[in-house]
DSSP file (Angstrom, degrees, kcal/mol; ACC not computed):
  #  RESIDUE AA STRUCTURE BP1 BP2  ACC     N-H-->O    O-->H-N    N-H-->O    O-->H-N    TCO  KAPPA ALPHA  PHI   PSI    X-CA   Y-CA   Z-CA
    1    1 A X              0   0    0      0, 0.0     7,-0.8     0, 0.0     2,-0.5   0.000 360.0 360.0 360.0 112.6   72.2   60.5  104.7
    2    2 A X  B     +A    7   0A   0      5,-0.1     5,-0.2     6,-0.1     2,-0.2  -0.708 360.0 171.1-101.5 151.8   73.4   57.9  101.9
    3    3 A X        -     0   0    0      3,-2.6     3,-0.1    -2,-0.5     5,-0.0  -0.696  55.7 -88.6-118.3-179.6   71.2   56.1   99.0
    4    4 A X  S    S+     0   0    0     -2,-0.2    -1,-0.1     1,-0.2    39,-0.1   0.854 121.6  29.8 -84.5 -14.1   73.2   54.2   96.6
    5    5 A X  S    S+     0   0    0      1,-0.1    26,-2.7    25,-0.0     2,-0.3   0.245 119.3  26.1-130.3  43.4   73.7   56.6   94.4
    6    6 A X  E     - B   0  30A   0     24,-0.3    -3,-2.6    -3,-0.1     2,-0.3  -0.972  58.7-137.6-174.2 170.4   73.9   60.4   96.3
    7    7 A X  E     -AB   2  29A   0     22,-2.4    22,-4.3    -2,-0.3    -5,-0.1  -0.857   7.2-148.6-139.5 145.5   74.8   61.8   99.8
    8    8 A X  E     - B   0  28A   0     -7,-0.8     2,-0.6    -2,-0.3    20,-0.2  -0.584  14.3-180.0-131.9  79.9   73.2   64.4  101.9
    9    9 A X        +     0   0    0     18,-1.0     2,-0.2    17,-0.1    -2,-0.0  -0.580  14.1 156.7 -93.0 127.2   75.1   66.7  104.4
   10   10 A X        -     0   0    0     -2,-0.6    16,-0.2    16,-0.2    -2,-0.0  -0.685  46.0-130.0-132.3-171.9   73.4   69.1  106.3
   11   11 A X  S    S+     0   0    0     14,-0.6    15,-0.1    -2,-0.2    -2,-0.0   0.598  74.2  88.5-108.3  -2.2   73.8   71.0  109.3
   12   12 A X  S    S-     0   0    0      1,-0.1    -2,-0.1    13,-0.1     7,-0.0  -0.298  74.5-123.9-111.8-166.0   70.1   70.5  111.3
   13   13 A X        -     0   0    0      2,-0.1    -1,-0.1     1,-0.0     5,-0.0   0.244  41.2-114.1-122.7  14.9   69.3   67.8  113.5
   14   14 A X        +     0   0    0      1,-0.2     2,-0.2     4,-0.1    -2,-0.1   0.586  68.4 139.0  71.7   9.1   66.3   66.7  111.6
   15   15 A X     >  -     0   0    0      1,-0.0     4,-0.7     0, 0.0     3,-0.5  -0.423  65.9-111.2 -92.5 151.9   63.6   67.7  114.5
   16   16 A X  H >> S+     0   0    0      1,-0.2     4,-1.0     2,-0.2     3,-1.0   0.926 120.0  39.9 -50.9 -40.7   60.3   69.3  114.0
   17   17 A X  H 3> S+     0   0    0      1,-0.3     4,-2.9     2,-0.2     5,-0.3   0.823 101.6  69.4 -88.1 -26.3   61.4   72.7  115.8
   18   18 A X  H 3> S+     0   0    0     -3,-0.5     4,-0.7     1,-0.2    -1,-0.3   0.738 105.1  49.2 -71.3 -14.7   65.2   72.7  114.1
   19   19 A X  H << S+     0   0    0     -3,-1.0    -1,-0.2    -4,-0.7    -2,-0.2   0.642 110.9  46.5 -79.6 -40.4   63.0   73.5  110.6
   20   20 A X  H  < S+     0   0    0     -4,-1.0    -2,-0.2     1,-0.1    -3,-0.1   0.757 125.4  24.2 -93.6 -20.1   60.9   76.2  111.8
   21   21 A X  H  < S+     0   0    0     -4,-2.9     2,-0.2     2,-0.0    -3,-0.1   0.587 108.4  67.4-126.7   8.5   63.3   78.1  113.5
   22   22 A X     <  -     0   0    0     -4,-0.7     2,-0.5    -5,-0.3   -10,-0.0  -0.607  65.2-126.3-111.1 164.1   66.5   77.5  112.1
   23   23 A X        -     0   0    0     -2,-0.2     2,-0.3   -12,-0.0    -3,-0.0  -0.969  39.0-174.7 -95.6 110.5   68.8   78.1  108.2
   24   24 A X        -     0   0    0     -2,-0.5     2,-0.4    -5,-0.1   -14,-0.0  -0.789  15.9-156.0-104.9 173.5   69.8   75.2  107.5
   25   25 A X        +     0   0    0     -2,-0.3   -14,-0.6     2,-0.0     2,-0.2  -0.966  10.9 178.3-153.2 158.4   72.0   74.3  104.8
   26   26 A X        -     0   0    0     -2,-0.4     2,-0.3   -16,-0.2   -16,-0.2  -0.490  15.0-159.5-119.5-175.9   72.5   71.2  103.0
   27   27 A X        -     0   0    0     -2,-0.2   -18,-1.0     2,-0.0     2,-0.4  -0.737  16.7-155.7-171.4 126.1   74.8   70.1  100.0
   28   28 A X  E     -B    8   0A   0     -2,-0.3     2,-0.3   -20,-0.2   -20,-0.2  -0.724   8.8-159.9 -98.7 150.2   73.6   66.7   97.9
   29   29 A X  E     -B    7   0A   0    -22,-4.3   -22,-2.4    -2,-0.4     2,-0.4  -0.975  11.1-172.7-126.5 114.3   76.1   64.9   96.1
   30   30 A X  E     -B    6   0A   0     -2,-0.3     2,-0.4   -24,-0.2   -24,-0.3  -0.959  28.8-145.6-146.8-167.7   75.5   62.7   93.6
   31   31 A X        -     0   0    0    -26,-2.7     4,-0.2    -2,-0.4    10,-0.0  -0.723  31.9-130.3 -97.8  65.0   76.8   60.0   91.1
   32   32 A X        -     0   0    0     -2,-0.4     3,-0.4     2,-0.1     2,-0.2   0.279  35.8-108.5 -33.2 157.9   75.0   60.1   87.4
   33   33 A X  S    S+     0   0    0      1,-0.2     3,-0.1     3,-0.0    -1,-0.1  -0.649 104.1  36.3 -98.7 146.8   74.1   56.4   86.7
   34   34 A X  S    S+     0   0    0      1,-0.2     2,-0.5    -2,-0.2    -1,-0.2   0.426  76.1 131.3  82.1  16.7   76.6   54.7   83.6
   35   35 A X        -     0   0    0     -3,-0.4     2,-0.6    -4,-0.2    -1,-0.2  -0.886  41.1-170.7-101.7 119.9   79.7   56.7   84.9
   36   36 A X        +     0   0    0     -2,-0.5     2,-0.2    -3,-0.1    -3,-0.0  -0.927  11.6 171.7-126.7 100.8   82.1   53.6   85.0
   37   37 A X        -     0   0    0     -2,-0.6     3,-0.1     1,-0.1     4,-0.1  -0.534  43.9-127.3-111.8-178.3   85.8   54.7   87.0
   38   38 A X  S    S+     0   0    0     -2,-0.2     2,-0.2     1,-0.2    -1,-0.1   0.910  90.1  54.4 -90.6 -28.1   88.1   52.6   87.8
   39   39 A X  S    S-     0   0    0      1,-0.2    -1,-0.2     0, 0.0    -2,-0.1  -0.790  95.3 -79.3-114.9 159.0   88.1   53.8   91.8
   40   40 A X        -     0   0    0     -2,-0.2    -1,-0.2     1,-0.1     4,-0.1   0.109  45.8-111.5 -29.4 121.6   85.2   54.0   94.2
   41   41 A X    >>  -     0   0    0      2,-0.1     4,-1.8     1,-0.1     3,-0.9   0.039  23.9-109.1 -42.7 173.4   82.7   56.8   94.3
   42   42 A X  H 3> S+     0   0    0      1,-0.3     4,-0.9     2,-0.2    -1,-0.1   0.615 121.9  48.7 -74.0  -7.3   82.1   59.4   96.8
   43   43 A X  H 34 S+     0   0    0      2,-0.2    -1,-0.3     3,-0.1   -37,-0.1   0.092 116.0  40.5-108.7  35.2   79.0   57.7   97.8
   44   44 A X  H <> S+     0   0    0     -3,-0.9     4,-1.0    -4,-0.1     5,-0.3   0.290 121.4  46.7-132.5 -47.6   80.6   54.1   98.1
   45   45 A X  H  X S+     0   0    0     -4,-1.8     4,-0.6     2,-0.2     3,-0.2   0.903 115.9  46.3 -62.4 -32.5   83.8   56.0   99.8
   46   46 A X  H  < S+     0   0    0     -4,-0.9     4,-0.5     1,-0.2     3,-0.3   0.980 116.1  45.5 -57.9 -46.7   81.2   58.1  102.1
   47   47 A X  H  4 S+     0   0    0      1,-0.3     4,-0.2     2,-0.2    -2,-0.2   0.244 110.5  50.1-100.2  -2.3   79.5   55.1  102.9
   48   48 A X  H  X S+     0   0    0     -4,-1.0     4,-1.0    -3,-0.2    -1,-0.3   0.440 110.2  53.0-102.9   1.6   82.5   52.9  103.6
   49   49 A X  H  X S+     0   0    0     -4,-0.6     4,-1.0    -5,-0.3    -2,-0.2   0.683 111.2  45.7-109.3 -19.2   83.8   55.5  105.8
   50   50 A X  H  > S+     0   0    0     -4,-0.5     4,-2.2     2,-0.1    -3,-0.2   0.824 108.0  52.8 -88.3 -21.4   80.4   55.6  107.8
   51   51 A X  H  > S+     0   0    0     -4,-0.2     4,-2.7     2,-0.2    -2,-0.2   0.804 109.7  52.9 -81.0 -33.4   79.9   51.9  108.2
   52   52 A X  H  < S+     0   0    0     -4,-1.0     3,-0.5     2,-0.2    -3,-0.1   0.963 116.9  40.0 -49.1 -78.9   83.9   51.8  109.8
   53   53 A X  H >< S+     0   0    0     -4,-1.0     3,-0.6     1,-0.3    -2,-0.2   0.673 119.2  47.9 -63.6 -33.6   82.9   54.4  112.2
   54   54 A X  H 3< S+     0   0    0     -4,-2.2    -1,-0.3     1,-0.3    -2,-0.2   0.984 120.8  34.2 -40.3 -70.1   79.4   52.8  112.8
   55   55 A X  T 3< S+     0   0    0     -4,-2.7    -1,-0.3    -3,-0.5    -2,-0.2  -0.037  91.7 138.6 -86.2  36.8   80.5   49.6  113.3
   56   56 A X    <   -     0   0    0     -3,-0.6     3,-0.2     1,-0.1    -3,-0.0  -0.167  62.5-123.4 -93.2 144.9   83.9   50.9  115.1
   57   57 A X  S    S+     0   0    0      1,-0.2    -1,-0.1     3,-0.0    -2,-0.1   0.310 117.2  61.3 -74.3  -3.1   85.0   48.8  118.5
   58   58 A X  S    S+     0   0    0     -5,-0.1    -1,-0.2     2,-0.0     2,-0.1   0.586  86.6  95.3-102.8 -19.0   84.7   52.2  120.1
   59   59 A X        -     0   0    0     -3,-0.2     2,-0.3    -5,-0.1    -5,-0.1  -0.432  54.5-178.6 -72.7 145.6   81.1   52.4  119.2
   60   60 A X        -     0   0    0     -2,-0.1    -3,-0.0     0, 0.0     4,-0.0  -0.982  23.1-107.6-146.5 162.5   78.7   51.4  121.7
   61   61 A X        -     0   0    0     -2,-0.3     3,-0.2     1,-0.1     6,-0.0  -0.229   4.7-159.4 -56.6 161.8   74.6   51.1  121.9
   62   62 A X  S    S+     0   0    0      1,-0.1     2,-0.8     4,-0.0    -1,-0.1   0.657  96.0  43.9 -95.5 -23.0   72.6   53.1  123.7
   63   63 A X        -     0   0    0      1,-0.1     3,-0.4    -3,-0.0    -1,-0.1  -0.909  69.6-174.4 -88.2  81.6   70.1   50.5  123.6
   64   64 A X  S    S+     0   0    0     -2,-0.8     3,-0.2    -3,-0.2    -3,-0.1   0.522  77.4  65.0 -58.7 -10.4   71.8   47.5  124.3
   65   65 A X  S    S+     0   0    0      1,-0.1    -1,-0.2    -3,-0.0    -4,-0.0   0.772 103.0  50.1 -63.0 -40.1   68.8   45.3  123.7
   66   66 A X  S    S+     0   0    0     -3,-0.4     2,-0.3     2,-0.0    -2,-0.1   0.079  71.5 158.0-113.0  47.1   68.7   46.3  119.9
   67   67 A X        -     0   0    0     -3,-0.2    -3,-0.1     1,-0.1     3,-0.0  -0.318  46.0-114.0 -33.4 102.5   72.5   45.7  118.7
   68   68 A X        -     0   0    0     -2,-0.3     2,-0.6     1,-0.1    -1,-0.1  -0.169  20.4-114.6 -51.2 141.9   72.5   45.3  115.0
   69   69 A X              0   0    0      1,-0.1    -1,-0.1     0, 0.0     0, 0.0  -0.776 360.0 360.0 -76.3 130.6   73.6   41.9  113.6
   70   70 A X              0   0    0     -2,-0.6    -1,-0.1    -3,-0.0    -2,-0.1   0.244 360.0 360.0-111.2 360.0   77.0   42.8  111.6
């Protein structure tokens, strides 16, 4: 999961049952607010790297009715 400013990877599949019977484990990342670089963040580089693969020509709906506009 990205916000605009931290990222959340974890291993479970976010389902009622994967909580009760599973260890998950997560790792947050985030960016302190005023940190001024010259190159990208990890949450603007995470999040450009999920929006390629999202919107990827290789991608395709499973619900072809609700295609996002891009």
């Amino acid at each position: 999961m990205v916000t605009d400013r931290s990222i959340y990877l974890g291993n479970l599949d976010w389902v009622g049952n994967e909580f009760s019977f599973n260890a998950g484990a997560g790792l947050v990342i985030s960016q302190p607010e005023g940190i001024e670089e010259r190159n990208s963040t990890v949450v603007e580089q995470l999040r450009a790297a999920f929006e390629r693969d999202w919107f990827s020509r290789y991608t395709h709906s499973l619900q072809a009715n609700k295609i996002p506009k891009h």
